[in-house]
N, C-alpha and C positions, 0 to 999 in steps of 0.2 A: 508642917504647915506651909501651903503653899505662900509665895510673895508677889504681889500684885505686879510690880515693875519690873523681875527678874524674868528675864529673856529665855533662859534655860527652864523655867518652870510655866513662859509661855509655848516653849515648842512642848513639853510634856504634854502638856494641856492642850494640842493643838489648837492655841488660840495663835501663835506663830506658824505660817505653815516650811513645811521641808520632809524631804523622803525621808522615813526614816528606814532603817539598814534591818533593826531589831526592835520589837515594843511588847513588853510584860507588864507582870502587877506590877513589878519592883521600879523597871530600868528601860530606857527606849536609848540609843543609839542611831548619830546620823553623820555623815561625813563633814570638818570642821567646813570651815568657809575661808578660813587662811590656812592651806595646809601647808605643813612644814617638813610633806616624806610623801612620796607617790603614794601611798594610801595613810591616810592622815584621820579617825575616824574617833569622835567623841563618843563615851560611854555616861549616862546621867544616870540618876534616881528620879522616880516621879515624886519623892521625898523632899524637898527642901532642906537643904545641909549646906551650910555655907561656907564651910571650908575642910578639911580632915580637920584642923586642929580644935572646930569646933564639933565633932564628933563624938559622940558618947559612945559608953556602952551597949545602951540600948541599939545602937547603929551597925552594929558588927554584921547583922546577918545581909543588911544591905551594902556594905562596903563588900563582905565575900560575893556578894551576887555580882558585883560591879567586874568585879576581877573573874568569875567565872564565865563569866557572858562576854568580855572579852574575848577569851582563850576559847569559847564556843565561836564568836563570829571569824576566829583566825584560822578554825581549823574548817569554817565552813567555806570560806574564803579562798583559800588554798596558800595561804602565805604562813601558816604555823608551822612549817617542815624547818623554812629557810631563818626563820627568825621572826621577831618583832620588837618592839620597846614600849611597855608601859608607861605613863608619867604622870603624877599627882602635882599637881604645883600647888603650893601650902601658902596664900596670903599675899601679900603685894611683891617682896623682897624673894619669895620661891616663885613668880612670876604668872600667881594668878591674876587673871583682869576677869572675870566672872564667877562672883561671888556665890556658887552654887556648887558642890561637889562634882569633878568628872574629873575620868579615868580618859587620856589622851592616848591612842594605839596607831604605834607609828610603824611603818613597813613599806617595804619596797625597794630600799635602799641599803646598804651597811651601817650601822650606827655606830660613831666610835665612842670614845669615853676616856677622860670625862665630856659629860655631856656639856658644860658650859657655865 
């Protein structure tokens, strides 16, 4: 169900406008707006999910979409040879600030690890 006030479920909705990179049934994808890696690129659900850990099982096919369509826009991209970094931040303390599921796909750079 969509959220009236949630910004991420406004750009879904294009009732927020911005390019988006990718857009299916599932998942739309658009480059973050504080990036934190020369290519810095958000993956959503047009689902409202507001965090993994509020996740069910019913949600799985949507979380693998999340992570396929990733690794589809990396290899379209041309950055899936040299690398990239997935990142789910799980709740305030895992350092989500937008209470909506997304997949963060970081590139461009070397990532070391730990990440922080």
């Amino acid at each position: 169900m969509k959220q009236a006030d949630c910004p991420f479920c406004k750009i879904a909705d294009r009732r927020i406008e911005t390019e988006l990179l990718h857009d299916d049934d599932v998942c739309v994808a658009f480059n973050d707006l504080e990036p934190q890696a020369p290519t810095h690129i958000l993956v959503i659900p047009k689902k409202h999910i507001a965090s993994l850990d509020t996740a069910t099982g019913g949600d799985k096919d949507v979380i693998a979409h999340l992570l396929l369509t990733a690794a589809e826009i990396a290899r379209k991209r041309g950055f899936a040879e040299n690398g990239y970094r997935i990142v789910v931040n799980c709740n305030a303390d895992g350092g989500q600030t937008v209470f909506h599921l997304h997949v963060h796909m970081l590139a461009g750079r070397r990532m070391v690890f730990p990440p922080g």
